[in-house]
C-alpha positions as semicolon CSV with decimal commas, in nm:
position;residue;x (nm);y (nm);z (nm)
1;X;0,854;-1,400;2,165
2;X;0,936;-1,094;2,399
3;X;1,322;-0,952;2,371
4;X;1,414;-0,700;2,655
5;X;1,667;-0,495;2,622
6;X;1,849;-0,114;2,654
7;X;1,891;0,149;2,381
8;X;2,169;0,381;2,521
9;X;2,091;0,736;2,357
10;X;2,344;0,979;2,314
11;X;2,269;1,193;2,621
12;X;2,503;1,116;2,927
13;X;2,370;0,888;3,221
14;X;2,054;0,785;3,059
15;X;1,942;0,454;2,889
16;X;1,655;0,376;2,749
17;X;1,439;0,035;2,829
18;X;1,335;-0,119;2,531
19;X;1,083;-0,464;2,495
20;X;1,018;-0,614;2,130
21;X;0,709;-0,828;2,085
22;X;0,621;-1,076;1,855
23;X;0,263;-1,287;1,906
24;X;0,139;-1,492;1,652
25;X;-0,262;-1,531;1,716
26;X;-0,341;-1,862;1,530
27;X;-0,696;-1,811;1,457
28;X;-1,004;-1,977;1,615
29;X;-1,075;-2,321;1,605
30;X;-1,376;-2,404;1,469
31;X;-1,490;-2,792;1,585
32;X;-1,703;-2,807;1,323
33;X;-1,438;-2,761;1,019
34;X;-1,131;-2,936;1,234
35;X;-1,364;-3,199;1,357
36;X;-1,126;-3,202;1,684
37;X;-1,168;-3,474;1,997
38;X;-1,018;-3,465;2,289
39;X;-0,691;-3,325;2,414
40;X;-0,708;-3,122;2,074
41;X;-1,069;-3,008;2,118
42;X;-0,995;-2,881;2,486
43;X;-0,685;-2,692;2,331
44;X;-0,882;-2,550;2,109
45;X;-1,147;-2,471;2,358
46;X;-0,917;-2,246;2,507
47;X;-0,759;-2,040;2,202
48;X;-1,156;-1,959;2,138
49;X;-1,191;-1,815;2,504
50;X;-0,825;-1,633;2,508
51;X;-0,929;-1,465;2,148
52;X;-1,267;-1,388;2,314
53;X;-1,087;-1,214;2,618
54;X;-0,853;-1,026;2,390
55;X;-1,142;-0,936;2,167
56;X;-1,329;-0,741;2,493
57;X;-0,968;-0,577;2,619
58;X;-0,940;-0,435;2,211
59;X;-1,316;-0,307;2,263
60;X;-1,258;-0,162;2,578
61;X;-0,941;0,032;2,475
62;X;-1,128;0,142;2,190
63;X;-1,394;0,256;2,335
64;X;-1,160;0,506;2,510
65;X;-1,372;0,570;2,808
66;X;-1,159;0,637;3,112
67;X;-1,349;0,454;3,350
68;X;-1,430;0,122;3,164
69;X;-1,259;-0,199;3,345
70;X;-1,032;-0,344;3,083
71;X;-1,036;-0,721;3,174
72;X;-0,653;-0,790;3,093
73;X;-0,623;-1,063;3,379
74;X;-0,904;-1,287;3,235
75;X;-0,630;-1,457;3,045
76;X;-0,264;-1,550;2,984
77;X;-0,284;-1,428;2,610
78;X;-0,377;-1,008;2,710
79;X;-0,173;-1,045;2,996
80;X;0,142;-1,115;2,787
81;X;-0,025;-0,817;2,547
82;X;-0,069;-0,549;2,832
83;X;0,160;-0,346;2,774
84;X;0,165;-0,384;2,366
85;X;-0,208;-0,273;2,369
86;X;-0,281;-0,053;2,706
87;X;0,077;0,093;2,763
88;X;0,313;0,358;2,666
89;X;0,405;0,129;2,370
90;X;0,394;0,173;1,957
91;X;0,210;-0,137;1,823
92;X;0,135;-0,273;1,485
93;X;-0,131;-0,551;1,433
94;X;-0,149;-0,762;1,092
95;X;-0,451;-0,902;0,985
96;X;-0,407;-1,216;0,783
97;X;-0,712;-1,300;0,609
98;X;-0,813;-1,576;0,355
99;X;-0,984;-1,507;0,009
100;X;-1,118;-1,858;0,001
101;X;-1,516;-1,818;0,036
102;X;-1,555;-2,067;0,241
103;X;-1,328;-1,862;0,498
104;X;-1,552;-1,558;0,444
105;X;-1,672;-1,589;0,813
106;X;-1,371;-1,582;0,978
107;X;-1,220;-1,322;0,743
108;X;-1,473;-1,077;0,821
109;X;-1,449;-1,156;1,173
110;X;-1,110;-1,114;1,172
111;X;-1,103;-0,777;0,934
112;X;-1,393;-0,654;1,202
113;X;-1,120;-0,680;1,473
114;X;-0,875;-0,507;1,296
115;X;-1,104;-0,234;1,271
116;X;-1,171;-0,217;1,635
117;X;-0,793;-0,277;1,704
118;X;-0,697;0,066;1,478
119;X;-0,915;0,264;1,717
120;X;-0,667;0,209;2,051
121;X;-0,484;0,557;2,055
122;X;-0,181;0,506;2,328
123;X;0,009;0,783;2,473
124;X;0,401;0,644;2,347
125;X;0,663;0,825;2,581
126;X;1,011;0,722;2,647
127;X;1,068;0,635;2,954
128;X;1,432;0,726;3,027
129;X;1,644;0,571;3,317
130;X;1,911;0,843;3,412
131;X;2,155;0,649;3,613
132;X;2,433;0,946;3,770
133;X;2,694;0,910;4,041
134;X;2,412;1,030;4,252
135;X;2,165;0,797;4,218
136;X;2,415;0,464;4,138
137;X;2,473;0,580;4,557
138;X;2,137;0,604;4,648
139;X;2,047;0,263;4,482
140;X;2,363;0,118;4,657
141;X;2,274;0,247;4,988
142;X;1,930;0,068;4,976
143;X;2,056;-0,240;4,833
144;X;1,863;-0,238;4,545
């Protein structure tokens, strides 16, 4: 679920854009355990490779390196997350894990992305729109 919206601070002529972001990253399907066919299996096919993809865009923020490609068009789920993860954004992840042992794959999996995931350090600024007599007349004058 993503909410847009403006904060309007107390200084004059300025508003602030704001964007709240909730995902909800069911884990990965496991044929094996779901014993899936079909339409189902396919689905879950594609949950894997989207977790995969956001899995190598959380390494490669982590890693910090300037120059390293961060694949965020490789799929729908880290395009949706681009700004959350990459931009000028604060983010929180939860981890939900399972104490059942026979979850104790996943749960280390997923507590091993976490870990990765707390290593993305983002530059948060606020990026204020200052909307004056001024420029409401320049905007008007270019049609915008």
């Amino acid at each position: 679920m993503i909410v847009d919206g403006v904060l309007h601070p107390s200084l004059p002529h300025a508003a602030v854009p704001v964007r709240v972001s909730l995902q909800d990253l069911a884990g990965s399907e496991r044929q094996s355990k779901t014993d899936t066919q079909g339409h189902a299996l396919c689905e879950g096919q594609h949950i894997n490779r989207s977790l995969l993809v956001l899995s190598t865009v959380v390494s490669a923020l982590a890693e910090g390196k300037a120059k390293s490609h961060v694949p965020y068009r490789d799929s729908k789920l880290t395009r949706l997350l681009q700004d959350s993860l990459g931009g000028s954004a604060k983010t929180c992840i939860i981890v939900c894990c399972s104490p059942a042992a026979s979850n104790a794959q996943e749960t280390l999996s997923s507590l091993r992305f976490g870990a990765r995931a707390r290593g993305i350090l983002s530059n948060v600024q606020a990026n204020a729109v200052v909307s004056t007599p001024q420029a409401k007349l320049a905007t008007a004058q270019v049609g915008w």
